[in-house]
N, C-alpha and C positions, 0 to 999 in steps of 0.2 A: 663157798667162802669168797667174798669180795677180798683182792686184795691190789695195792699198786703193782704195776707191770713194770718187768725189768729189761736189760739188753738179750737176758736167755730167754724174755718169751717171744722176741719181735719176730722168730719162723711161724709161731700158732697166730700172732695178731695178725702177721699178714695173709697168713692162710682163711682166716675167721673172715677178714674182710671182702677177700677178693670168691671166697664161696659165696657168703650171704648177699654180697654186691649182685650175687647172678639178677636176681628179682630186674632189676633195673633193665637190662635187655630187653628188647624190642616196649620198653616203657618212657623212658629216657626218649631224648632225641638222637638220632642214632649218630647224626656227628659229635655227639659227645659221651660216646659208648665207647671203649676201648678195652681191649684187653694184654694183659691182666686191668683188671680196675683199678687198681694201684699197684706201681711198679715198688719193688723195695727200696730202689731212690727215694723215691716219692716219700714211701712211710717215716725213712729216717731221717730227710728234710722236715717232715711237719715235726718230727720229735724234737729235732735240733731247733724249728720256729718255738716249741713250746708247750707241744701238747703233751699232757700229760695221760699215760693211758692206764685205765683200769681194767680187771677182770675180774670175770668168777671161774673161780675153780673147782670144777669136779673129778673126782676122782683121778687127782695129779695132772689135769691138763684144764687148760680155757677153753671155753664156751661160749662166751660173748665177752666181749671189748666195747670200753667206751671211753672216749680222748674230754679232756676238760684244758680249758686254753685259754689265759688269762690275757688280754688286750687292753691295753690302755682302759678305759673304765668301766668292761662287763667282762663277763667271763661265758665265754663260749662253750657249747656242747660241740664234741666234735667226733666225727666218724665210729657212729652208736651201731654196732653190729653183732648178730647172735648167729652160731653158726646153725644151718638150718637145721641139723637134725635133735635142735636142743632150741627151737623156735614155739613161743605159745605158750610157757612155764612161767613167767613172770622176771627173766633174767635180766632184760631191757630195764622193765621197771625198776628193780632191785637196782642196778648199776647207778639211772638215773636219780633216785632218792636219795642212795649214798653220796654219790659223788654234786648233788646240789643242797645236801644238808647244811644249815649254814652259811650258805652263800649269799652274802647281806649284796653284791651288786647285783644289775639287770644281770638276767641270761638270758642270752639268744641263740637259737639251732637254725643253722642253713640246711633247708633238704632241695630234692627236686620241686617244682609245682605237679608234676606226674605222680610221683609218690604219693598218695591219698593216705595209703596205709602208715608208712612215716608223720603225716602230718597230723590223722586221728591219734596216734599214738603220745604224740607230743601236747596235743589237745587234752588229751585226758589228763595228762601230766601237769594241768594249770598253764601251757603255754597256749598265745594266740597268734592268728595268724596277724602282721605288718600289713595290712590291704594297701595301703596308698600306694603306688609303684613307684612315687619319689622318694618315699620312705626309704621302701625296702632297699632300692639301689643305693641310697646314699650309706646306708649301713651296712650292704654287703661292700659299697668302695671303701668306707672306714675301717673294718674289721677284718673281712678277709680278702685274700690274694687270689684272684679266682679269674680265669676266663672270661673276656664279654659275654660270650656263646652261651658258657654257663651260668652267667648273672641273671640275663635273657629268659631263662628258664627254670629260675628257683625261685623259691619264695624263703623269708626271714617270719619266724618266732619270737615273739619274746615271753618272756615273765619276769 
């Protein structure tokens, strides 16, 4: 069951996150690997920026999480993670349909450029990759709050 996520579930979203985040180690650049992957600071700053977080729930707990984060004039996918041992089942997908059903603005997802597997998955999804590198940058400076390091090293989607 998809359903919106509340203040009781921010312990499973940040545990969902900072497991399924392992992948990123030793893929990532490693100065911008830290651990935890996200601190609980962190997660309830981005809630209080805006993101709004989903889940599915199985058998009375979540499974994957996915943030939607409305910015001045697209709305963002934001921090789409399934926890591993519930990875491969279609949860990603499932999250990503719901929560872009109806969504008459652009969307755009910021991942790594290392993530391959994030970026097929977002492809499949009807998103493409931003190729230009003025592009991308201008629209990760627009949109999100992020590290040079990290700009550096990600790529931008849209659809």
């Amino acid at each position: 069951m998809i359903r919106p996520c509340n203040d009781k579930d921010i312990p499973e979203i940040d545990a969902i996150i900072n497991q399924a985040a392992s992948v990123y180690r030793g893929v990532i650049p490693a100065d911008c690997w830290h651990e935890p992957y996200m601190t609980r600071v962190d997660l309830l700053a981005e809630i209080e920026a805006g993101v709004e977080f989903w889940g599915v729930d199985a058998a009375g707990a979540l499974v994957g999480i996915m943030g939607m984060q409305r910015v001045r004039d697209v709305t963002l996918i934001r921090h789409a993670y399934v926890s591993p041992a519930h990875q491969g089942r279609g949860i990603g997908a499932a999250l990503l349909r719901q929560l872009t059903a109806g969504v008459t603005r652009p969307l755009l997802v910021g991942t790594w450029a290392a993530a391959h597997w994030a970026i097929r998955f977002y492809e499949r999804h009807g998103f493409y990759l931003v190729l230009s590198a003025a592009e991308k940058n201008r629209l990760l400076d627009m949109y999100w709050k992020i590290p040079v390091r990290q700009r550096e090293t990600s790529v931008v989607l849209r659809r």
